[in-house]
HTML snippet that shows the backbone in 3Dmol.js (N, CA, C, O; Angstrom):
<script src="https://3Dmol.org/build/3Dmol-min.js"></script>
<div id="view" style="width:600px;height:400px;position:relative"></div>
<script>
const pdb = `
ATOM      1  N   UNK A   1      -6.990   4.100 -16.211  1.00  0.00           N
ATOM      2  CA  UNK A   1      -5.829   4.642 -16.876  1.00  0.00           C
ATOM      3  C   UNK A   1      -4.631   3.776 -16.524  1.00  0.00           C
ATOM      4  O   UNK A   1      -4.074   3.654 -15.434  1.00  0.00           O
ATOM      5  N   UNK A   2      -4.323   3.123 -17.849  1.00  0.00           N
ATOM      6  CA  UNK A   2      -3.107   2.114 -16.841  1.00  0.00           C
ATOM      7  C   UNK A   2      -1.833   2.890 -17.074  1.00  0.00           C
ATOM      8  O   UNK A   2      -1.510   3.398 -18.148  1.00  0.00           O
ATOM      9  N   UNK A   3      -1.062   2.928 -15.808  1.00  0.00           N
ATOM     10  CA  UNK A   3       0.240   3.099 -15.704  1.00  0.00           C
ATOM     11  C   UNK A   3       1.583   2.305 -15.720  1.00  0.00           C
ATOM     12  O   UNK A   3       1.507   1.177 -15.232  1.00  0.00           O
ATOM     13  N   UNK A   4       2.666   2.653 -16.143  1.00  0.00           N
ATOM     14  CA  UNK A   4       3.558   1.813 -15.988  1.00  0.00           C
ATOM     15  C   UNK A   4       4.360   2.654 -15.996  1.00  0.00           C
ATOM     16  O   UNK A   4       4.366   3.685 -16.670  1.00  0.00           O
ATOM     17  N   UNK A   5       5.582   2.051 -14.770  1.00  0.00           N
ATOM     18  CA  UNK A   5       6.920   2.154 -14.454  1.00  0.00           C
ATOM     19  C   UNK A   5       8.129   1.205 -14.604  1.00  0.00           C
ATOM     20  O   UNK A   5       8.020  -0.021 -14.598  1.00  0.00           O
ATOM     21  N   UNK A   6       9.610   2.064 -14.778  1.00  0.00           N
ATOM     22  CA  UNK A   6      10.285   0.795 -14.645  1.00  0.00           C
ATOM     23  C   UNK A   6      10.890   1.243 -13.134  1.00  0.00           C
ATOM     24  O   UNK A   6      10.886   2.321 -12.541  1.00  0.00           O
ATOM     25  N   UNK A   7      11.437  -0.161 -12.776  1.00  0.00           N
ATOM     26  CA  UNK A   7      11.829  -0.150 -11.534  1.00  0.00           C
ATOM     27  C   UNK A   7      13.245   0.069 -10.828  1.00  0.00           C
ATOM     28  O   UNK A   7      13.516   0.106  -9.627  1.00  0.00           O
ATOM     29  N   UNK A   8      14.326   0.245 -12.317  1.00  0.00           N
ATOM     30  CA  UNK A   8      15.585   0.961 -12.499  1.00  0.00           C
ATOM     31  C   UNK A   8      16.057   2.119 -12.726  1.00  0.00           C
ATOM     32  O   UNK A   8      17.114   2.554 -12.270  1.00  0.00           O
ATOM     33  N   UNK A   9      15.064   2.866 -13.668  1.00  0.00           N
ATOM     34  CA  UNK A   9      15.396   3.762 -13.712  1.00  0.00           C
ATOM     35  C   UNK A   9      13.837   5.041 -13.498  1.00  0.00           C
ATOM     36  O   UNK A   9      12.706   4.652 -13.207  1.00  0.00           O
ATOM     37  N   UNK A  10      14.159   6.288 -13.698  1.00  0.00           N
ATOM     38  CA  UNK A  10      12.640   7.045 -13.486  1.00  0.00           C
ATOM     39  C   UNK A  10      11.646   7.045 -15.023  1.00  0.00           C
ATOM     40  O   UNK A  10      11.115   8.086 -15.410  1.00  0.00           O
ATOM     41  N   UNK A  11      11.531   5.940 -15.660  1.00  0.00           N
ATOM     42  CA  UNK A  11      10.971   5.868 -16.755  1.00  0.00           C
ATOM     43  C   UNK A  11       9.447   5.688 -16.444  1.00  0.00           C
ATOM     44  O   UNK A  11       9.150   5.049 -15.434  1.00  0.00           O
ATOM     45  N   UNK A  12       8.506   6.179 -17.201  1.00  0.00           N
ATOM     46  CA  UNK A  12       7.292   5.871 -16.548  1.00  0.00           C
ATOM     47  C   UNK A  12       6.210   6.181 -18.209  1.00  0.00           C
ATOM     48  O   UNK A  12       6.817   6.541 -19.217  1.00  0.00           O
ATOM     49  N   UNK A  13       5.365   6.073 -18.238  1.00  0.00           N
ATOM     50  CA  UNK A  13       4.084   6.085 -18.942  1.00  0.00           C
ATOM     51  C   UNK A  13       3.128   5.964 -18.521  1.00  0.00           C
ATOM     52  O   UNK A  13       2.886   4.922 -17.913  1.00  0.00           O
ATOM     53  N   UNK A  14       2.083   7.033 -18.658  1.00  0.00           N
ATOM     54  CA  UNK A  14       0.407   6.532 -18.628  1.00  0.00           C
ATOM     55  C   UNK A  14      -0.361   6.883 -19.894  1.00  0.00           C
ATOM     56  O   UNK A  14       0.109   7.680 -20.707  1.00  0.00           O
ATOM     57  N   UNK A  15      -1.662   6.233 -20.082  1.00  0.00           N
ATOM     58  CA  UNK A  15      -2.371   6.455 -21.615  1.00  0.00           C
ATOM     59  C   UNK A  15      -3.879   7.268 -20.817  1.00  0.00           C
ATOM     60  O   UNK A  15      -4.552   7.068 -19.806  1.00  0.00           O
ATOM     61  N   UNK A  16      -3.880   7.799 -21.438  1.00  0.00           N
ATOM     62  CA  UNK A  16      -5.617   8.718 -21.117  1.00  0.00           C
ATOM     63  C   UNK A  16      -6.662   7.803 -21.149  1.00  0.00           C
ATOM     64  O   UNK A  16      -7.541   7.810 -20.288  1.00  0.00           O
ATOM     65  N   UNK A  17      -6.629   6.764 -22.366  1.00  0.00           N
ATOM     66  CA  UNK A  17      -7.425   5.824 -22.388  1.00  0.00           C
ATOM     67  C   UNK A  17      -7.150   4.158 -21.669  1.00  0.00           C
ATOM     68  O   UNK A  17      -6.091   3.751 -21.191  1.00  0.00           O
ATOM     69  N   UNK A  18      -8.385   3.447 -21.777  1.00  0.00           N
ATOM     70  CA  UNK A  18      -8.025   2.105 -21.001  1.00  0.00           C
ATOM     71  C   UNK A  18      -7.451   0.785 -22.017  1.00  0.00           C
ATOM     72  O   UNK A  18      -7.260  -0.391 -21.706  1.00  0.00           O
ATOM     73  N   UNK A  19      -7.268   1.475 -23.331  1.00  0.00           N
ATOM     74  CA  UNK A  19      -6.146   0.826 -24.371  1.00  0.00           C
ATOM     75  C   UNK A  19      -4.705  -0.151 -23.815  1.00  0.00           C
ATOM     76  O   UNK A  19      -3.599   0.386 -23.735  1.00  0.00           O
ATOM     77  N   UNK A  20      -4.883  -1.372 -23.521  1.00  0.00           N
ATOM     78  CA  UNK A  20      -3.565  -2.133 -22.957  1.00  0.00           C
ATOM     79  C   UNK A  20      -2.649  -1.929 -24.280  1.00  0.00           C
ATOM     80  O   UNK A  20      -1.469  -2.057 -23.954  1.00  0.00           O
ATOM     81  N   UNK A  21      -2.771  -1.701 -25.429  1.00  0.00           N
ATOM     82  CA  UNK A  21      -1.670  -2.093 -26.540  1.00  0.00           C
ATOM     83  C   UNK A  21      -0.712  -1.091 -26.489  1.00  0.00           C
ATOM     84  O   UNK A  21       0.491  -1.342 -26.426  1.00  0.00           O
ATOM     85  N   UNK A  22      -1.300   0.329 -26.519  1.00  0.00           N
ATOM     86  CA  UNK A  22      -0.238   1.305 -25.862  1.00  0.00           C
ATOM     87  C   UNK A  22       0.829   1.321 -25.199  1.00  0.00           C
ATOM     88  O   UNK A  22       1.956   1.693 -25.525  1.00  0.00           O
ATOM     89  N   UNK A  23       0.408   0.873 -24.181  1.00  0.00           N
ATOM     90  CA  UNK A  23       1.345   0.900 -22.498  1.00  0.00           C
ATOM     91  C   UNK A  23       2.023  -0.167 -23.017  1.00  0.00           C
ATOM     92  O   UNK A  23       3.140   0.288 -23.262  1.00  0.00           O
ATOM     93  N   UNK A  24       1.990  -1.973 -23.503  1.00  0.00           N
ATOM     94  CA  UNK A  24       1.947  -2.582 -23.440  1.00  0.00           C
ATOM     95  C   UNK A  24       3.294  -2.538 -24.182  1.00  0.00           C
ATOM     96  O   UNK A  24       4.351  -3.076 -23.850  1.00  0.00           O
ATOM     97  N   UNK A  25       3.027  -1.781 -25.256  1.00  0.00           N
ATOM     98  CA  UNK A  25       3.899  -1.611 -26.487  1.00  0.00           C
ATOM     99  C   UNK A  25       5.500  -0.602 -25.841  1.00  0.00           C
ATOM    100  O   UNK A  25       6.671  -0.980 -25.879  1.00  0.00           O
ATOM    101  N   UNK A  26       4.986   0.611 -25.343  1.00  0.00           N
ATOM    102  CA  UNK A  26       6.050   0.809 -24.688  1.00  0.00           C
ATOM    103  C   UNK A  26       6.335   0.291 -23.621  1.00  0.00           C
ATOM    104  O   UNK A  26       7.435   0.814 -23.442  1.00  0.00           O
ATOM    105  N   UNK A  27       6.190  -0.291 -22.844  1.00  0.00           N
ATOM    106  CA  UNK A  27       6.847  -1.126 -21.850  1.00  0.00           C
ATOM    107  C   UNK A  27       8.248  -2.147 -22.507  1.00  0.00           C
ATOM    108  O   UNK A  27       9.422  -2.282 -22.163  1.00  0.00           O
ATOM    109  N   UNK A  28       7.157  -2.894 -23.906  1.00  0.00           N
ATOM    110  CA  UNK A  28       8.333  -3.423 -24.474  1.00  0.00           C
ATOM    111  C   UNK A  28       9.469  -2.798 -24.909  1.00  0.00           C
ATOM    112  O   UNK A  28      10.568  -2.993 -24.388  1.00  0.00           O
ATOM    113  N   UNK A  29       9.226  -1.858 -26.081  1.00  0.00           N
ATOM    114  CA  UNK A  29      10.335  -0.624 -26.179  1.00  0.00           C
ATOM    115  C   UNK A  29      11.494  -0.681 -25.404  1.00  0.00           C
ATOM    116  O   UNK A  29      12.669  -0.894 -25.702  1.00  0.00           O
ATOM    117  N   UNK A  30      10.575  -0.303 -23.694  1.00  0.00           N
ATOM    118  CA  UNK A  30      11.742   0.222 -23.100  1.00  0.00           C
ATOM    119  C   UNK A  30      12.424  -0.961 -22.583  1.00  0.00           C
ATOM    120  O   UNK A  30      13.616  -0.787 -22.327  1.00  0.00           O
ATOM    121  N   UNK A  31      11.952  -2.107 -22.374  1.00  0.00           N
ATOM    122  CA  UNK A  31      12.818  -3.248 -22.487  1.00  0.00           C
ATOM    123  C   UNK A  31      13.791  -3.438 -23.269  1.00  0.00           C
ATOM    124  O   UNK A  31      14.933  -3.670 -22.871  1.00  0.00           O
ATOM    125  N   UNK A  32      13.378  -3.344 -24.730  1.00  0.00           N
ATOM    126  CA  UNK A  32      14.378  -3.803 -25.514  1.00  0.00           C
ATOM    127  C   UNK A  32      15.445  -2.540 -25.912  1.00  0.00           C
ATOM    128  O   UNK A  32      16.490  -2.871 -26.473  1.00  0.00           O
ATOM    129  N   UNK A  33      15.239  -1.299 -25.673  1.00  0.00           N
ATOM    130  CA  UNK A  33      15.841  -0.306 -25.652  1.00  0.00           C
ATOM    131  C   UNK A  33      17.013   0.041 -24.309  1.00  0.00           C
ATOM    132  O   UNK A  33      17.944   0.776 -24.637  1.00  0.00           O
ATOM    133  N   UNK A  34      16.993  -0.452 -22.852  1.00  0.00           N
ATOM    134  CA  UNK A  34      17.502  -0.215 -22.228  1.00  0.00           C
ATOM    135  C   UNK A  34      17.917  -1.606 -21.247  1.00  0.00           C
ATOM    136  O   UNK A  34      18.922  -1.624 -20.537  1.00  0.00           O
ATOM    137  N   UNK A  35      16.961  -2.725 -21.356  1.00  0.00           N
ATOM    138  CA  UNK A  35      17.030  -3.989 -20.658  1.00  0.00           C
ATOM    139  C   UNK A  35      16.592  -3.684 -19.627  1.00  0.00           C
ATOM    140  O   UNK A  35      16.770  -4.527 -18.747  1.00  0.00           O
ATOM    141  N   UNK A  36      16.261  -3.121 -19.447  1.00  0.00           N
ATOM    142  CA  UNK A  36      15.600  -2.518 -17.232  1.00  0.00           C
ATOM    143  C   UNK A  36      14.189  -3.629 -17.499  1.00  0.00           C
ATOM    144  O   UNK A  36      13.466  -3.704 -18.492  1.00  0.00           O
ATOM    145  N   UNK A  37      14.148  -4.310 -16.383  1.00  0.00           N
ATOM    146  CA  UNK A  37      12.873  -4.796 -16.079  1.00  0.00           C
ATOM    147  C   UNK A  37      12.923  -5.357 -14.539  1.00  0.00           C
ATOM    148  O   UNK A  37      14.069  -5.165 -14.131  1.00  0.00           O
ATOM    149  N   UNK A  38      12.359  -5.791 -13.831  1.00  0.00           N
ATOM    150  CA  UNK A  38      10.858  -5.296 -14.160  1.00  0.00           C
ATOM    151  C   UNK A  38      10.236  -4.285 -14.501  1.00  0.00           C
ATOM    152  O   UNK A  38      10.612  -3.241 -13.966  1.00  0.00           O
ATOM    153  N   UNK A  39       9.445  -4.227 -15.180  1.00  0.00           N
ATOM    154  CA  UNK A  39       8.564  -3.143 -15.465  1.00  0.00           C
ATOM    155  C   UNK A  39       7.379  -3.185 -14.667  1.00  0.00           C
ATOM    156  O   UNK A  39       7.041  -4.337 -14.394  1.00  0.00           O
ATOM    157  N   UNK A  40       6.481  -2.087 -14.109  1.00  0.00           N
ATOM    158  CA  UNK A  40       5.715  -2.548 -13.072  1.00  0.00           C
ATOM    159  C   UNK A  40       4.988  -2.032 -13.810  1.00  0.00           C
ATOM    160  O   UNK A  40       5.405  -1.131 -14.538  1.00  0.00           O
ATOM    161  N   UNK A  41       3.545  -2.490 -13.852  1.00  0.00           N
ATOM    162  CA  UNK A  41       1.874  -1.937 -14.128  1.00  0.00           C
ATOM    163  C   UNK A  41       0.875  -2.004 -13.365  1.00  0.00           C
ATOM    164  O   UNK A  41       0.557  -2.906 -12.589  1.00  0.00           O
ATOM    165  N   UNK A  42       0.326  -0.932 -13.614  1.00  0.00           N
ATOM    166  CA  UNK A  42      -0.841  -0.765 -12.428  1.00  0.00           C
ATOM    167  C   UNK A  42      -1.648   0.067 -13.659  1.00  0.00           C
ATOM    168  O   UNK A  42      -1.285   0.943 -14.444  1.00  0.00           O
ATOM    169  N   UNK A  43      -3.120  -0.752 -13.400  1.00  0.00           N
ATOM    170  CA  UNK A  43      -4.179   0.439 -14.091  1.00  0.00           C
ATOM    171  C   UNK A  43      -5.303   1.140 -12.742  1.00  0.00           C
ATOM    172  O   UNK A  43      -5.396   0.843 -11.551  1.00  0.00           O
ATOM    173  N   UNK A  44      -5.814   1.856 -13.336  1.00  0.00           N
ATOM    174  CA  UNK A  44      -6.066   3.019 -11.986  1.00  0.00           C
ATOM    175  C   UNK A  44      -6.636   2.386 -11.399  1.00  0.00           C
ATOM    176  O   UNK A  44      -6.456   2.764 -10.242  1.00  0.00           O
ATOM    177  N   UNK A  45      -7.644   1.127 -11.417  1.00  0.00           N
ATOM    178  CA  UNK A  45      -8.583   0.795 -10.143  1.00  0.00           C
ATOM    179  C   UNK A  45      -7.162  -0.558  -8.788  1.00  0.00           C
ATOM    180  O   UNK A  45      -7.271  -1.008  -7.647  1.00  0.00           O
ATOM    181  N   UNK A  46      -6.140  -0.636  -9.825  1.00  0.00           N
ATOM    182  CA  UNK A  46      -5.213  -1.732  -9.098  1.00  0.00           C
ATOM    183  C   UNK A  46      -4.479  -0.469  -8.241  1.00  0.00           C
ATOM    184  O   UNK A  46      -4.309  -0.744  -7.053  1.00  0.00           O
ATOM    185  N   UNK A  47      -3.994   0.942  -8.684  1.00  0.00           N
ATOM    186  CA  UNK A  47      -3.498   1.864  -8.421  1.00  0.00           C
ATOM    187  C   UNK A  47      -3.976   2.335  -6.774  1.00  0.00           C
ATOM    188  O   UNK A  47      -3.295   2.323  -5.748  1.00  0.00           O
ATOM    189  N   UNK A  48      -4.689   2.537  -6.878  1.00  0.00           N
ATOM    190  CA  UNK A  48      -6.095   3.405  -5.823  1.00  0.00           C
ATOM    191  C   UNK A  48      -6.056   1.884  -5.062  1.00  0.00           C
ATOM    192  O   UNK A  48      -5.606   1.738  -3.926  1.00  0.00           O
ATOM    193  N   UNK A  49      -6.386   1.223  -5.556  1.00  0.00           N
ATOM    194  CA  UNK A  49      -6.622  -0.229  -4.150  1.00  0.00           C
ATOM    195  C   UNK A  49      -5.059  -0.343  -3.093  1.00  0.00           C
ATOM    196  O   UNK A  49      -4.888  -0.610  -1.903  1.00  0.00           O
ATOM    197  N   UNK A  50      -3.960   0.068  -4.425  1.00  0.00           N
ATOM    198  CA  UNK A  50      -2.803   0.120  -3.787  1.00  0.00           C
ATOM    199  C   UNK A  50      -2.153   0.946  -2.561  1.00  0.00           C
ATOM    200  O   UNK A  50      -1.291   0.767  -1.701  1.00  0.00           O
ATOM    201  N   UNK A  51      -3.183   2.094  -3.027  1.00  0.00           N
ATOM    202  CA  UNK A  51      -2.909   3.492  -2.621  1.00  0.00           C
ATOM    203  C   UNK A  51      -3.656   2.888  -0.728  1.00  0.00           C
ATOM    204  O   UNK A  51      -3.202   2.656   0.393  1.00  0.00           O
ATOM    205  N   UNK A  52      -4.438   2.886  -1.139  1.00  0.00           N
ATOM    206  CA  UNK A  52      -5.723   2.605   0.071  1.00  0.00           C
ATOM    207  C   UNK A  52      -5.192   1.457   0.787  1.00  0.00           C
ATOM    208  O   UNK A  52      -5.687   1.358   1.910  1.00  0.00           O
ATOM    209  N   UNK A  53      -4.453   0.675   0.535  1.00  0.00           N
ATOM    210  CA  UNK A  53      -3.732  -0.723   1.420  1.00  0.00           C
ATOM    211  C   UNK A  53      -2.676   0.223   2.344  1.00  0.00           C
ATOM    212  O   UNK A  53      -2.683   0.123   3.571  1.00  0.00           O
ATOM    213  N   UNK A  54      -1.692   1.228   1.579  1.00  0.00           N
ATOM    214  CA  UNK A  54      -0.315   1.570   2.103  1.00  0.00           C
ATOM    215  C   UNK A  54      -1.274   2.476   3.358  1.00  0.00           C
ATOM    216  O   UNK A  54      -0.843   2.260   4.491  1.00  0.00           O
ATOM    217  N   UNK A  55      -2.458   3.414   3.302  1.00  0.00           N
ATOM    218  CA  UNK A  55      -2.933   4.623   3.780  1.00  0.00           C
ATOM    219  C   UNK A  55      -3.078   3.466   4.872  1.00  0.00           C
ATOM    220  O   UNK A  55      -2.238   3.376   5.767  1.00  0.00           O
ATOM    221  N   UNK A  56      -3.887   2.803   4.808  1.00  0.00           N
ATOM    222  CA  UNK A  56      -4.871   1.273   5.985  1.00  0.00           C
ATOM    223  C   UNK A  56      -3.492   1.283   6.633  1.00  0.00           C
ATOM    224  O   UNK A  56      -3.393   1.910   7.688  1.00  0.00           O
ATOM    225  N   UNK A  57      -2.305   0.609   6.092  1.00  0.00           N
ATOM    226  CA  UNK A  57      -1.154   0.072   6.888  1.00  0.00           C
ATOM    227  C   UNK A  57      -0.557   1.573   7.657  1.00  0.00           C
ATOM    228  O   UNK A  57       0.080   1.297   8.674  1.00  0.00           O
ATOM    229  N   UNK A  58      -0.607   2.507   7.482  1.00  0.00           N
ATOM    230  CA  UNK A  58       0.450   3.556   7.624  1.00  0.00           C
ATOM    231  C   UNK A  58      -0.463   3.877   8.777  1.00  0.00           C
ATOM    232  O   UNK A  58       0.209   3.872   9.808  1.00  0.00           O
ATOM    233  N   UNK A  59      -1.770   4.165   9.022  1.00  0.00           N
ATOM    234  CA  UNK A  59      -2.542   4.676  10.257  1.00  0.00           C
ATOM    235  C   UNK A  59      -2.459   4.052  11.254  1.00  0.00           C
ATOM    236  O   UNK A  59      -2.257   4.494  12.385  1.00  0.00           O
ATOM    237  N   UNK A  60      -2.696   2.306  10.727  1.00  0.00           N
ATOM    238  CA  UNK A  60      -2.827   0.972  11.683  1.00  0.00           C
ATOM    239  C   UNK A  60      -1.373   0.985  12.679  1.00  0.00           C
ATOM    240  O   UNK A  60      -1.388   0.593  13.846  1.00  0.00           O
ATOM    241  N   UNK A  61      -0.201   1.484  12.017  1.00  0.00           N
ATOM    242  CA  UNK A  61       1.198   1.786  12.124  1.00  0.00           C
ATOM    243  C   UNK A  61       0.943   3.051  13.298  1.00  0.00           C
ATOM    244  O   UNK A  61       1.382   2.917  14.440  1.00  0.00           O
ATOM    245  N   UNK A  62       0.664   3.503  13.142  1.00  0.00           N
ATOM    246  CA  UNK A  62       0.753   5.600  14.164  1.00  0.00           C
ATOM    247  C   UNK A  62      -0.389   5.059  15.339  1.00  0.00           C
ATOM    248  O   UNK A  62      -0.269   5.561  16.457  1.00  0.00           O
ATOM    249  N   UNK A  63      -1.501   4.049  15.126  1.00  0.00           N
ATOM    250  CA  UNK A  63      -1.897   3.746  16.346  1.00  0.00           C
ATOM    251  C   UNK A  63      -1.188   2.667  17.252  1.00  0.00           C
ATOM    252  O   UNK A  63      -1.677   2.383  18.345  1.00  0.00           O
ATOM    253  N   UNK A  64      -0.444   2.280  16.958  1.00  0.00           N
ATOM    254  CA  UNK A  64       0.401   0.980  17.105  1.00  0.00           C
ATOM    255  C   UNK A  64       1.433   1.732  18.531  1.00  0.00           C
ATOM    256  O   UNK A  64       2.324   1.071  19.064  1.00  0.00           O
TER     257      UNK A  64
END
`;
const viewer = $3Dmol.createViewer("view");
viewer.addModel(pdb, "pdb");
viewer.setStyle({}, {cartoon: {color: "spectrum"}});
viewer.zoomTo();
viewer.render();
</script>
C-alpha cells in the first residue's frame, strides 16, 4: 500500500491498492497546488522496514 506524505504541511494519502499512478498523481497535485515538497513515499514493505530500523535503534538506545 504505498503511502505518501508531505513534509510541510499534514497532507498525506494512501491507495488500498499497489497502483503507483494514483499516489503518484496526487503527490503531483499537491505540488502544483500548494508548492510543499518534498513529498515523501513509502510503500508498505519500505514502511515496516522503516518501522523495524527506528524499533532496532530505539531498544539498542534503552540498553545503552
Amino acid at each position: 500500500m504505498p503511502i505518501a506524505n508531505c513534509t510541510v504541511c499534514e497532507w498525506e494519502r494512501r491507495t488500498d491498492d499497489d497502483s503507483s499512478a494514483d499516489i503518484n498523481r496526487a503527490m503531483i497535485d499537491h505540488y502544483v497546488e500548494t508548492g510543499h515538497g518534498p513529498i515523501e513515499r513509502l510503500d508498505l514493505e519500505d514502511a515496516l522496514s522503516t518501522l523495524s530500523a527506528r524499533h532496532s535503534s530505539q531498544r539498542r538506545l534503552e540498553r545503552e
